[in-house]
C-alpha positions in Angstrom: -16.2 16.8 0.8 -18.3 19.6 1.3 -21.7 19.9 2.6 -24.7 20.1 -0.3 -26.4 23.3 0.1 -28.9 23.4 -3.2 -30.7 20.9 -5.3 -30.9 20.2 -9.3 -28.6 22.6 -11.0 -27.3 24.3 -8.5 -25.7 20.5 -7.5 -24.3 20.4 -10.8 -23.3 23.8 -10.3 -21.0 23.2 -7.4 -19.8 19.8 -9.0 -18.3 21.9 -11.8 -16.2 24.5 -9.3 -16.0 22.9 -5.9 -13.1 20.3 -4.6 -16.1 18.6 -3.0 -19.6 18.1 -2.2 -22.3 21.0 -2.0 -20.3 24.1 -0.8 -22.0 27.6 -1.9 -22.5 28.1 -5.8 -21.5 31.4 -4.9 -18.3 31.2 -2.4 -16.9 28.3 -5.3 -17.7 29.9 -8.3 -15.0 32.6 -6.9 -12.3 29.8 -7.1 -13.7 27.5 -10.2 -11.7 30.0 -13.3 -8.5 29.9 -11.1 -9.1 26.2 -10.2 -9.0 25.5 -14.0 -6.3 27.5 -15.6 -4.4 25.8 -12.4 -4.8 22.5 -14.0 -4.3 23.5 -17.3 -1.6 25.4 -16.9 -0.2 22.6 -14.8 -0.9 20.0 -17.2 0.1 21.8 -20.3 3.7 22.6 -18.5 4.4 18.7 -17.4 4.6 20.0 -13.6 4.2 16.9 -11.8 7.1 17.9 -8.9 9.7 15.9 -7.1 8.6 13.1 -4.8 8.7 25.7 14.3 5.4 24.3 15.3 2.8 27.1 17.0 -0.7 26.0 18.8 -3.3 28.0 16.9 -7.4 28.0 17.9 -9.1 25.1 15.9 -11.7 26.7 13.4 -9.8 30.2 12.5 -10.6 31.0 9.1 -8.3 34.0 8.4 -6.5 34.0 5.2 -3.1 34.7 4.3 -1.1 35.7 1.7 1.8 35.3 -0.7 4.0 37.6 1.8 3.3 34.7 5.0 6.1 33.3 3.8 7.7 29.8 1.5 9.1 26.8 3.4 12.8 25.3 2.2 12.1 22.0 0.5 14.4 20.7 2.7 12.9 21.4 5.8 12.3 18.7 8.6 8.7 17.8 9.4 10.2 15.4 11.9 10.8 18.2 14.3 7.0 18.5 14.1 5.7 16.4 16.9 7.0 18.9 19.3 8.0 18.0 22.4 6.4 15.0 21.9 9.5 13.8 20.7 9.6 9.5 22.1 8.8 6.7 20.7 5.2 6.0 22.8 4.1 9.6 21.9 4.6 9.6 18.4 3.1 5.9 18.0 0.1 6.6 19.8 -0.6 9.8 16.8 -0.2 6.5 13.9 -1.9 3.3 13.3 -0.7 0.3 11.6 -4.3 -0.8 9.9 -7.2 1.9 9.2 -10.3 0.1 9.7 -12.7 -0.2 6.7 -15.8 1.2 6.3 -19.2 -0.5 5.8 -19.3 0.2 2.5 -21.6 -1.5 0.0 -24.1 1.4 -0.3 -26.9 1.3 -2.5 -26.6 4.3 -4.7 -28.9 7.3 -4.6 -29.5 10.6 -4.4 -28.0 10.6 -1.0 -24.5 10.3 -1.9 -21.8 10.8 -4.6 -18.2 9.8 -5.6 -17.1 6.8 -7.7 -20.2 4.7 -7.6 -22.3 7.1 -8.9 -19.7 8.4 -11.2 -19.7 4.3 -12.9 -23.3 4.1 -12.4 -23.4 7.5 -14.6 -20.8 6.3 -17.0 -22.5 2.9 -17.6 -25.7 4.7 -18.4 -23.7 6.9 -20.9 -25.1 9.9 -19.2 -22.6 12.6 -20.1 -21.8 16.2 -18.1 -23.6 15.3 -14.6 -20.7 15.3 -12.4 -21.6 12.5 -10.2 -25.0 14.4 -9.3 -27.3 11.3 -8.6 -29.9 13.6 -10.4 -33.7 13.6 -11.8 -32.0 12.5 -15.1 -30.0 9.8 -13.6 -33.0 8.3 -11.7 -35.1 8.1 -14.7 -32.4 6.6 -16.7 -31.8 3.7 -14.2 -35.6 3.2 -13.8 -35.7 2.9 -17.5 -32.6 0.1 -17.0 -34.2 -1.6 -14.5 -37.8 -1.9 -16.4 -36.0 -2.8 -19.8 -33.8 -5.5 -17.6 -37.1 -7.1 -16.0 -35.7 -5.6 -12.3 -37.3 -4.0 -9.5 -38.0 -0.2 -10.7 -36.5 1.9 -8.3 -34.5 4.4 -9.5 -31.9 3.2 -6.5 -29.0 1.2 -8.1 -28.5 -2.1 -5.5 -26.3 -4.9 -5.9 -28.6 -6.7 -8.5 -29.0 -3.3 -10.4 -25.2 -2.5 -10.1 -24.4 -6.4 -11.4 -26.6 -5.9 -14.6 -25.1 -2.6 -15.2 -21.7 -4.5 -16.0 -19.3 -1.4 -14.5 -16.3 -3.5 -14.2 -15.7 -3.1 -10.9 -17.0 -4.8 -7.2 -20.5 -3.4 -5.4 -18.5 -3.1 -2.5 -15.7 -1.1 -4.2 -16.3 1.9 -1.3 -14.2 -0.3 0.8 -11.6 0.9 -0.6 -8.8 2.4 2.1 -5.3 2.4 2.1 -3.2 1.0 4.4 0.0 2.3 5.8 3.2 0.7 4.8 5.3 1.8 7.8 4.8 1.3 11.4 3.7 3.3 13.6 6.9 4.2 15.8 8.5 4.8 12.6 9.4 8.7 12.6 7.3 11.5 11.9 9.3 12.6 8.5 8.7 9.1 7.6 4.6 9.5 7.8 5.1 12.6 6.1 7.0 10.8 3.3 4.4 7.9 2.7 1.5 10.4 2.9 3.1 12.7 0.1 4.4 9.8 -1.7 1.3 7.9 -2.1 -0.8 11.6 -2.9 2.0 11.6 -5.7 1.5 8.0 -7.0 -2.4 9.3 -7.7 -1.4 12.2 -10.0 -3.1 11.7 -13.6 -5.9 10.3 -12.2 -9.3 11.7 -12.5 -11.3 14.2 -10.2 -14.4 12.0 -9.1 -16.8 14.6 -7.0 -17.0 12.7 -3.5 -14.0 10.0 -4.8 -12.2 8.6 -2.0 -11.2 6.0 -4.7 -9.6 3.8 -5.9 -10.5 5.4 -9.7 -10.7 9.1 -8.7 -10.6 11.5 -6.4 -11.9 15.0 -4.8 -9.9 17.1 -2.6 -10.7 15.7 0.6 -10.8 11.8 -0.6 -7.4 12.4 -1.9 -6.1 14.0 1.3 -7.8 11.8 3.2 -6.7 8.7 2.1 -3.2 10.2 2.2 -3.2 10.9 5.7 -3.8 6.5 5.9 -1.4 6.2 3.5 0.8 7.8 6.2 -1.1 5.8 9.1 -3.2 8.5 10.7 -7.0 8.5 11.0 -9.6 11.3 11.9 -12.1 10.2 14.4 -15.4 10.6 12.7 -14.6 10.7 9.5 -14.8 7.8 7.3 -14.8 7.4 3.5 -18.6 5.9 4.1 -19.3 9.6 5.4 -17.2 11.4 2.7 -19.5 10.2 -0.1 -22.7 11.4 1.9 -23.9 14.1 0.0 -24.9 16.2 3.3 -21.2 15.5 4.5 -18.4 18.1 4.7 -15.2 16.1 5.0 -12.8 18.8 4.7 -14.6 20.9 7.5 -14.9 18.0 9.9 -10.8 17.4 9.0 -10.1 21.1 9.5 -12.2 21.0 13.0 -11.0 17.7 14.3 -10.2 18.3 17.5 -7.8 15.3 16.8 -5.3 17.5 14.6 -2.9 19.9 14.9 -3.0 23.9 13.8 0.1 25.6 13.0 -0.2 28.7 11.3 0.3 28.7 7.2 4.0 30.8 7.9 4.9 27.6 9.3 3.6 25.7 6.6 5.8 22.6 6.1 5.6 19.2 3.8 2.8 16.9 4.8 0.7 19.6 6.3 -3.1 20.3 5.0 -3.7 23.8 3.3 -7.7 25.3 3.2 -9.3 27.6 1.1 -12.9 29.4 1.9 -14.6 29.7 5.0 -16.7 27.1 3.6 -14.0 24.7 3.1 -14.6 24.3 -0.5 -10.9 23.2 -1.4 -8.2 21.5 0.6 -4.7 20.4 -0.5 -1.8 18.3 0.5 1.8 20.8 0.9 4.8 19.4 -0.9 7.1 22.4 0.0 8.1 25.2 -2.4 4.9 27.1 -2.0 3.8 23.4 -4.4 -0.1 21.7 -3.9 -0.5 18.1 -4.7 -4.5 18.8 -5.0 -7.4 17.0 -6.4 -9.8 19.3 -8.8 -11.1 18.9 -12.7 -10.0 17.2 -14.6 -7.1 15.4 -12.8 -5.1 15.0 -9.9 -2.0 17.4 -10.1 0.5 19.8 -8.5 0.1 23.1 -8.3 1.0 27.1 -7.0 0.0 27.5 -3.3 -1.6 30.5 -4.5 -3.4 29.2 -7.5 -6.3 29.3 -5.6 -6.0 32.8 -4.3 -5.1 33.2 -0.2 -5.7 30.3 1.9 -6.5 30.2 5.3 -3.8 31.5 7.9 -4.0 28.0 9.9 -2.8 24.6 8.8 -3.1 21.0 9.9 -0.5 18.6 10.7 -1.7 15.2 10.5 2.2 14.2 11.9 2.1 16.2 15.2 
């Protein structure tokens, strides 16, 4: 998710165009037409898809082009952990249980995603984009004062209880766990991760969502990379929804991951877009995006989003 750089509108503003939270009206309103007639045009066809490594500097932010290059859909991403090809090196890369996060925030201001998106929704505050906004604090002080509660404007466990959402307090809890273990081989964590992205398509964009009812870019593709039993030191779904948070810069950065360059590109990999990291995607092959932007989960054109950047991540090497 992407770091919050204005207040008020210009929060709403970046809701509206950017995969995540708070990147530059500016830099995302760039991407926010192409973003859309993407999903429309990916929606309105039915495209839902079919279920040589190089070390490159961590933090490049080139951009490439349509000319870099399409990987066969049949290409290996087993031969992707290099010449760390045993048993004990590709096991120590994987996990067998992602540890959850604290969860159970109180929600505010200081974050987004699903609980303010229900919280929002309850209220039947249409058009704020999970934007814990002026207008959403006055409408749950107004709750809480019409339900005899402590007037706030901060929705705790009481407040969220009373609001009836349907769904747990602690609902931020939410991770996936892998289904394979971890010696299994590297084409096999690139098969859950896409697999599960897949199994996510038709459900809604949820600014900040890490689910389990929506998603933004980085929620979706970090949750997949679980799904396919690898983790990202410092990054956590409990940090994701933290407004000031940029998940898919701290995932493009890790020094925990793998660069390749985008020529390379291969299934399973993370593709970028914006030296802001405004969007990020998951690579099916076939120059094809399983990506998280309004108003659902699809599949899409690599290039739908114009040239991303000339470096991507292998969450399997």
């Amino acid at each position: 998710m992407n770091r919050r750089s204005a207040a008020g509108t210009a929060l709403l503003v970046v809701a509206l165009v950017s995969c995540g939270t708070g990147s530059s009206p500016a830099a995302s309103a760039s991407t926010s037409s192409a973003s859309t007639a993407s999903a429309s045009a990916s929606l309105a066809s039915g495209s839902m898809g079919s279920p040589a490594s190089g070390s490159v500097a961590t933090g490049s932010v080139a951009t490439g082009s349509a000319a870099s290059g399409s990987v066969a859909p049949g290409s290996s991403p087993s031969s992707a952990a290099g010449s760390s090809s045993s048993s004990a090196a590709v096991t120590s890369l994987f996990v067998a249980t992602v540890p959850r996060p604290a969860g159970c925030l109180v929600v505010g201001p200081a974050i987004v995603g699903v609980k303010v998106y229900l919280v929002q929704k309850a209220l039947g505050l249409v058009n704020h984009h999970e934007v814990y906004d002026r207008a959403t604090t006055a409408a749950v002080k107004a709750f809480q004062t019409s339900h005899h509660l402590a007037v706030t404007g901060l929705v705790d466990r009481t407040t969220w209880t009373a609001l009836k959402t349907g769904y747990d307090f602690c609902m931020d809890q939410f991770t996936t766990q892998p289904t394979l273990a971890p010696a299994s081989p590297a084409s096999a964590h690139v098969a859950a991760m896409i697999a599960w992205a897949r199994s996510r398509i038709g459900l809604p964009y949820i600014w900040g969502g890490a689910g389990p009812i929506g998603y933004d870019c980085s929620g979706l593709s970090l949750q997949a990379m679980y799904a396919g039993g690898r983790v990202v030191p410092g990054v956590t779904t409990d940090k994701h929804v933290q407004g000031s948070f940029n998940t898919a810069k701290a995932i493009y950065t890790s020094p925990a991951l793998k660069h390749v360059p985008l020529s390379q590109r291969r299934p399973g990999d993370l593709v970028f877009w914006g030296t802001d990291f405004h969007h990020m995607a998951i690579y099916l092959g076939s120059d094809r995006i399983v990506e998280a932007v309004r108003p659902v989960i699809h599949t899409a054109s690599l290039w739908s989003h114009g040239n991303p950047l000339l470096t991507v991540v292998r969450p399997t090497a």
